[in-house]
Structure formats: structure tokens, C-alpha cells
N, C-alpha and C positions, 0 to 999 in steps of 0.2 A: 032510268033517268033520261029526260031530254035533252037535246044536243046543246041546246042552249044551258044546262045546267053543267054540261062539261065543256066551259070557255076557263083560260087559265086565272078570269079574275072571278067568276064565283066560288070555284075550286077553290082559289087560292082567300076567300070569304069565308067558306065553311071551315078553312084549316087552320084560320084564325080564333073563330069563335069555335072550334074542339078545343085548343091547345087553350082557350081563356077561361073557357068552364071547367077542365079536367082541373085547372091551378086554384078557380075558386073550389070545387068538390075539395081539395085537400087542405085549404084553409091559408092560401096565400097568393090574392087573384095577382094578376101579372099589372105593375107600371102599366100604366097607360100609354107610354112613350113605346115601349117594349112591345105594345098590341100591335100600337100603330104603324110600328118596323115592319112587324109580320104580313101586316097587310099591304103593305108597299112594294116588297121583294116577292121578286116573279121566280119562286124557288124553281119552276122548269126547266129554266135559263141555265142552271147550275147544273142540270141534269139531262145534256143531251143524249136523244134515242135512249127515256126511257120514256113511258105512258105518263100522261097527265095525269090520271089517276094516281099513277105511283109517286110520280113528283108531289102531288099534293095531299099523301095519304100520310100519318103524325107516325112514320117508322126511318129509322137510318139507312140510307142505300148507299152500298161497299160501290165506289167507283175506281178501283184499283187492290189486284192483290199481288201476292211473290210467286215463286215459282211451285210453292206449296199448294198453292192455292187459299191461302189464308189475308184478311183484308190489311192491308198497306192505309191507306185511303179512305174517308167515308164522307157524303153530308150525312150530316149527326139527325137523329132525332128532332124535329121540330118543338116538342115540349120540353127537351134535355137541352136544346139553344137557348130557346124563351128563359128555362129556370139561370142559366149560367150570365145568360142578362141581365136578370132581376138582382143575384148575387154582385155582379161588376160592376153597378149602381153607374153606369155612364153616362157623362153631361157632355149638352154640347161645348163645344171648344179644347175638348179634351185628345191629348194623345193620347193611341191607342195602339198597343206591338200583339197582334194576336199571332200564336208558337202551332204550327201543323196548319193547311192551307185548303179549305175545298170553294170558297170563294162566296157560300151563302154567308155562313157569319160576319165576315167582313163587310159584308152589303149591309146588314145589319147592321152591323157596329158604325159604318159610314153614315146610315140614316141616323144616327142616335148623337153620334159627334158633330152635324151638321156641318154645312160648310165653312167654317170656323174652327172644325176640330180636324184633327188627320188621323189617318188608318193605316198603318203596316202589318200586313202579312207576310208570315216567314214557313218556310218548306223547305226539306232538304231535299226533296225530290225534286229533278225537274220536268219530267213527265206533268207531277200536280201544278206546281208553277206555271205552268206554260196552259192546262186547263182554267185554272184560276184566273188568270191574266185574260184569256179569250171569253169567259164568262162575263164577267164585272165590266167588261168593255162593252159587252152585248147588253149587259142589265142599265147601263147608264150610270156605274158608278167608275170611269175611268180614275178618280181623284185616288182610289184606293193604291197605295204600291205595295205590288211583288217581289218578294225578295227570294232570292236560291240562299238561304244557310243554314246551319243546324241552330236550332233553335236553344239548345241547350246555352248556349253564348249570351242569349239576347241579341241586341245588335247596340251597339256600343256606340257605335257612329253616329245615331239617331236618338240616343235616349239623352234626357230622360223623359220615362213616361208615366203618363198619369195614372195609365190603367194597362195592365200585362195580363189577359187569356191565353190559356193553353188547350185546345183542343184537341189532345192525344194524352193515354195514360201514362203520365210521370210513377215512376218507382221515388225522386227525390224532388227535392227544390233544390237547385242549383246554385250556387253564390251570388250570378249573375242577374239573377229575375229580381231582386230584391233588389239591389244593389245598381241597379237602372231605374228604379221609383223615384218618381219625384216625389217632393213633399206631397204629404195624406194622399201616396197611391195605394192601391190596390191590386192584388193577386189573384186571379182563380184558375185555379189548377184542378185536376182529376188526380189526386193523390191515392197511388197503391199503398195499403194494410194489410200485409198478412193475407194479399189474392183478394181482399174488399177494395174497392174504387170510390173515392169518396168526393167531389167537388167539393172543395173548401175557398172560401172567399176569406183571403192574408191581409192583413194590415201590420207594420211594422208597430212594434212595440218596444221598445229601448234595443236591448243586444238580437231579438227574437222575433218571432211571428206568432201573433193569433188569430184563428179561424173562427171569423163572425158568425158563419152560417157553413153548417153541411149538407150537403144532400149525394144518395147515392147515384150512380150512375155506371157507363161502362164506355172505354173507345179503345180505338187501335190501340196498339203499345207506341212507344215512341223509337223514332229510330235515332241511327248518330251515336255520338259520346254519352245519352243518357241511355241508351238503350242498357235494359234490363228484364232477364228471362227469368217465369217462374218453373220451379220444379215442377215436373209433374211424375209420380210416382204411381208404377203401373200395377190396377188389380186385375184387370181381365183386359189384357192385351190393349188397344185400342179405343175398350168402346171402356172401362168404367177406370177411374186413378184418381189418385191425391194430390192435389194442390198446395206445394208448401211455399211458401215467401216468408222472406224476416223471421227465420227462424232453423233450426240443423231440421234435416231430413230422415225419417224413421228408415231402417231396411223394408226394401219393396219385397223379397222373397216370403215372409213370415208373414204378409199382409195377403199377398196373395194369395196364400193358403188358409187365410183366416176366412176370406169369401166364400169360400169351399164350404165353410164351417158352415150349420143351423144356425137362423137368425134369431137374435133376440129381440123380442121388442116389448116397449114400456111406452104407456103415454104418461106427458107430462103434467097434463090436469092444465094446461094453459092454453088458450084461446086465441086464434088467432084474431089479426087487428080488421076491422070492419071493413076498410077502402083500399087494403093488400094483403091477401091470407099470409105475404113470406115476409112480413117489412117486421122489421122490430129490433129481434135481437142481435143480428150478427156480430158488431161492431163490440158489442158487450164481450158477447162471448169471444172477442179476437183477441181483446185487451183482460178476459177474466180466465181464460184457460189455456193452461201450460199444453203442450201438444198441438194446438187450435191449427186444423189446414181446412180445404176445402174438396167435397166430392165431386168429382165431376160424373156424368154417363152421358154414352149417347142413345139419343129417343130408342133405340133398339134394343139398347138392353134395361132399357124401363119397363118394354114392353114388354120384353121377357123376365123380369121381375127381378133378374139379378142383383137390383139397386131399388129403392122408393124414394129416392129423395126429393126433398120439399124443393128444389130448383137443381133441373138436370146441369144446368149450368155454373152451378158451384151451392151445393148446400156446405152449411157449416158444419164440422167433424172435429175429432177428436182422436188421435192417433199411436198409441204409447206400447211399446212393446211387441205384441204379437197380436194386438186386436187394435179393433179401429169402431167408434160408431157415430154417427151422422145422424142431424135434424130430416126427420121423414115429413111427407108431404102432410097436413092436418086430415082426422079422420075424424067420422061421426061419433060423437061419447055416445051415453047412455041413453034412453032412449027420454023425450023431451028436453034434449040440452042441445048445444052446438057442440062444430067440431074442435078436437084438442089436437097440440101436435104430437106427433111420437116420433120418439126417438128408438132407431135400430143399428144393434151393433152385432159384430160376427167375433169371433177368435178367442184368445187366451182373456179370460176375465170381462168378457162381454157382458155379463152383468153387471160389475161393476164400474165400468164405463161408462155402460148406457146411462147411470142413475147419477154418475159425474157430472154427463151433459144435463140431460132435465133439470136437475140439482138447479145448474145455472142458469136455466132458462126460466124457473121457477123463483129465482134470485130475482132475476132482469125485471119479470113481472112483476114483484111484489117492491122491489125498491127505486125501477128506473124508466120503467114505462110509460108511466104517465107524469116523469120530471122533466126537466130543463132541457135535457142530454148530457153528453158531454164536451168539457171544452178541450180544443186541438189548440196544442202550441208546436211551433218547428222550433228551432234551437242549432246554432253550429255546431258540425260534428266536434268533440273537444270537450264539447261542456262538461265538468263535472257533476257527479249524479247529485251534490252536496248546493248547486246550484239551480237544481233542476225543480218543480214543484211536485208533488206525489203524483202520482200514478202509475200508468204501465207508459214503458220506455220501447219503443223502436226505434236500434240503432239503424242508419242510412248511411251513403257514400260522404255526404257532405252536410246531413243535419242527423240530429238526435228529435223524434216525435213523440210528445208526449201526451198519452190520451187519460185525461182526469175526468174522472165521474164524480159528482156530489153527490 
């Protein structure tokens, strides 16, 4: 590449039109308004003493972690903004209270509210605050304000607001985020299921909330008063375990000698989706199967084979008793066909496990796959179930989630 191709306004040209093609490839190109943000903000600015390349390459880069060494802090993904934008449908003139603070979405959101609308960002950190603050002063968007509080509150003082983002993983929705809306605002949150992360765009709906649109995704956890941990339950020390969230925890002792065990494996005779071999079912299977956690490994012991799952990162699993089995990566069928996925399970009744999960992925495909999806309502914790609409129920700290499928 020549020097002149790496100035931060072609870079920042070609990271516009990746992130505008990857949205038409999946069938919902980006607002034009939303483009036009992209190509405004000098995402560099946001990321000092890292490479222009990396600043303007479509991945999230951690700018703060704990003592663990795990991320605190991120700018998000350039395509996982764009979609959260697209979701928050924001007009100029509009308040705007965005919840966890790295200083590019707000420049965004600034460009989009024009100067007629306003932008508050909120951060319990002040380390982030205090970066965020120096950025947006440097990008030319001083209008924007910094707030130090926990986000889980809203900010009360300030509301209400038209439009409330949350850019860290909420386990709940809060009393307050809703309840700081103005008339026909909107919510979008990164909603934990069951260890799935779901951005959901909320609209109030009489006593409740409904989620316009879902798409997946993944971010820090959130800190403060909503801070919530998932299980993680160990099969080989370190590198492979179970994910459980929204739901009791199996015994780790029996699982981990289920690993030990011969693997089974079965394919499911279902095909992965064209434009993501792992995108489909998860979400089915969280709300269709009693058990339902997630696998985690790390690349090492993929490599060593001890695990194949279809995303080292959390494949979906199944966990009851003294055996466990998990969505494996897709593999070649027969010969002139494509690959199916399979499913592998270890321990006490690993057969019949294994053919639980398939079962339901073989469900997913033949009654949900190519439908609607499903629709997400929140609900005050309280509600009676006699209140509630069918489907599967995840109780929360402060709402009850309700995931229906047609």
C-alpha cells in the first residue's frame, strides 16, 4: 500500500464502505445518515498509540483491562456500532444517554443528533471518562458530556431521553432505562440469555417492553450495581468449561470425568447458513432445551482435540447428569453434498444426548429457520406467569424475558 493510501481519511474511507457492503451482503445496507457518521469520525483520535491500520481495521480494540488481565474497556467493533445505530433509529434533535463510555460512539451519536440534539455519555470508570473526555475534545466534538456514574441508574437529573444505548453486556434492564424515556423512546441494549448476547432495540409497550429487532453480538460485562457473573464450570482445568447463566448449575466433578470418556458423535443432517457457517440456532436452542449452557475451549485445546466445537468461544451444549454434549464445528457430508453440523457428546448417555441436541437443531431448521424469529418482550420482575404471553421465560433481577417463537 502506498503512503498516501495509509492517511487517516482514506483508511477511514475504506472502513466505511467494508462496514456498508458487509450490511448490504446480509440484507440490511446501513441508513445513510449512519454511513455518513462513519465517515466523519476520525476513529484514530479514539485510539491513541495504536496503528492507523488497527484503528481503522472493522475489529474491537480492548483499551483497558483489570488486574486479571481480562477487558474492562473496549471501542467496539465498527460494524457492531454501525448495526446498533441502525437499531437506535436516531434523529437529529434528539437526546441521547449512551450507558459505558470509549468516546467513538458518542462522536457518532453527536454527528447524528446534530447540533440541535445532545449526547450524554456515562462511565463508572474514571480512567475511561477522563480518556473519553480528551478524545472528543481532540475529534471536534466538545458538545458531547462526560459523566462519572454507574450507568445502571440512568442519570435522572438529565432525563428524559429520547434514545438510551448501552454499550456493555447488560445480564438485565434496569427500572431506570425505561423509566427515563421519553414519549416513543427507544432502548438498545446488549442483552445476556443463557451466556447469548443479544442487542435488542425496546420500545415501551403498555406495562412492558418489546424488542423490534435482534441481532447478536458480544462486549465487556458491565460493572457497578448491574454487574453480573456467569458460571463457568470446569472440564479440563483452564483451557475447556461450561457456561451456565439463567439457569442451576450441573456438578463439575462428573462432567469432568465425562471428558475423559470416548466421544460420540452424530451429524445432524443440517446445513450450515451460507454468509455464517455458526449463525442460526443458538438462541432456539437456549429457549428449546432444558440444560442448555455453553462450551467454552481455549485454541489449545482445539488443537489438541479435546473439544471441536463449532465456536471456541461458546458453542451451544447441553448438560444433564453425568454427560454433556455440544454443537461441533460443520463437517464435509457425503460426498457431492455440503457440510452438516455435528453434534458431540462424552459421559453417561452420550447417545442419547447427543441426538436431544440434533433433534432440536433439526427442529430449528425445519420450523424456524427460514421464519420471522422470535419475538423478545421484558416484563417487570413480578409478573405473573398467567400474565405473561407463551413461551420460554427467563427470570432476571428486575424483569422476567420472555422468548416466543411462532
Amino acid at each position: 500500500m502506498d503512503d498516501d493510501a495509509n492517511t487517516p481519511e482514506r483508511l477511514r474511507e475504506a472502513l466505511a464502505d467494508e462496514v456498508a457492503a458487509r450490511s448490504a451482503r446480509l440484507g440490511r445496507p446501513l441508513a445513510p445518515r449512519v454511513e455518513a457518521a462513519l465517515r466523519a469520525v476520525p476513529r484514530h483520535l479514539f485510539l491513541p498509540g495504536r496503528s492507523l491500520e488497527r484503528a481503522y481495521a472493522d475489529i474491537p480494540v480492548v483499551t483497558r483491562t483489570d488486574s486479571a488481565g481480562l477487558p474492562t474497556s473496549s471501542v467496539s467493533q465498527p460494524a457492531m456500532v454501525a448495526t446498533m445505530l441502525d437499531q437506535l433509529r436516531v434523529e437529529p434533535g434528539h437526546r441521547v444517554l449512551e450507558i459505558g463510555s470509549g468516546g467513538y460512539n458518542a462522536a457518532l451519536l453527536s454527528e447524528l443528533v446534530g447540533p440541535a440534539g445532545s449526547v450524554t455519555t456515562v462511565d463508572i470508570d474514571p480512567g475511561v471518562t477522563a480518556r473519553a473526555r480528551a478524545a472528543l475534545d481532540g475529534a471536534g466534538h466538545g458538545r458531547v458530556d462526560v459523566v462519572l456514574a454507574d450507568g445502571e441508574f440512568g442519570l435522572p437529573e438529565r432525563a428524559p431521553f429520547d434514545r438510551i444505548v448501552v454499550t456493555v453486556g447488560t445480564w438485565d434492564i434496569p427500572p431506570a432505562w425505561p423509566g427515563q424515556l421519553a414519549p416513543g423512546g427507544r432502548i438498545v441494549a446488549p442483552l445476556r440469555l443463557h451466556g447469548l448476547t443479544l442487542s435488542l432495540a425496546l420500545e415501551p409497550d403498555g406495562g412492558h417492553l418489546v424488542s423490534r429487532s435482534e441481532e447478536p453480538c458480544g462486549f465487556v460485562p458491565m460493572q457497578g450495581a448491574g454487574e453480573s457473573t456467569a458460571l463457568r464450570v470446569p472440564l479440563h482445568g483452564d483451557e475447556v468449561g461450561l457456561v451456565v447463566e439463567d439457569g442451576p448449575a450441573p456438578a463439575a466433578a462428573p462432567l469432568a470425568d465425562a471428558l475423559a470418556s470416548p466421544r460420540v458423535d452424530l451429524r445432524s443432517g443440517v446445513a450450515p447458513g451460507p454468509s455464517d457457517p455458526f449463525a442460526g440456532p443458538d438462541l432456539w436452542l437456549a429457549s428449546a432445551l432444558p440444560g442448555f449452557c455453553l462450551l467454552t475451549a481455549t485454541p489449545r485445546a482445539v488443537a489438541r482435540r479435546l473439544v471441536l466445537p463449532a465456536r471456541s468461544t461458546g458453542s451451544p451444549a447441553l448438560a444433564e447428569g453425568g454427560g454433556f454434549a455440544y454443537l461441533g464445528a460443520p463437517r464435509p457430508a457425503d460426498a457431492g453434498t455440503g457440510p452438516e453440523f455435528v453434534v458431540h457428546a462424552h459421559g453417561r448417555r452420550a447417545g442419547e444426548l447427543a441426538a436431544r441436541l440434533a433433534g432440536r437443531v433439526r427442529d430449528w431448521d425445519r420450523d424456524h429457520r427460514s421464519g420471522p424469529g422470535p419475538v423478545l418482550t421484558v416484563h417487570p420482575a413480578g409478573t405473573p406467569d398467567r400474565a405473561l404471553p407463551d413461551g420460554f421465560v427467563v427470570d432476571k433481577r428486575h424483569t422476567r424475558v420472555v422468548v416466543a417463537w411462532p
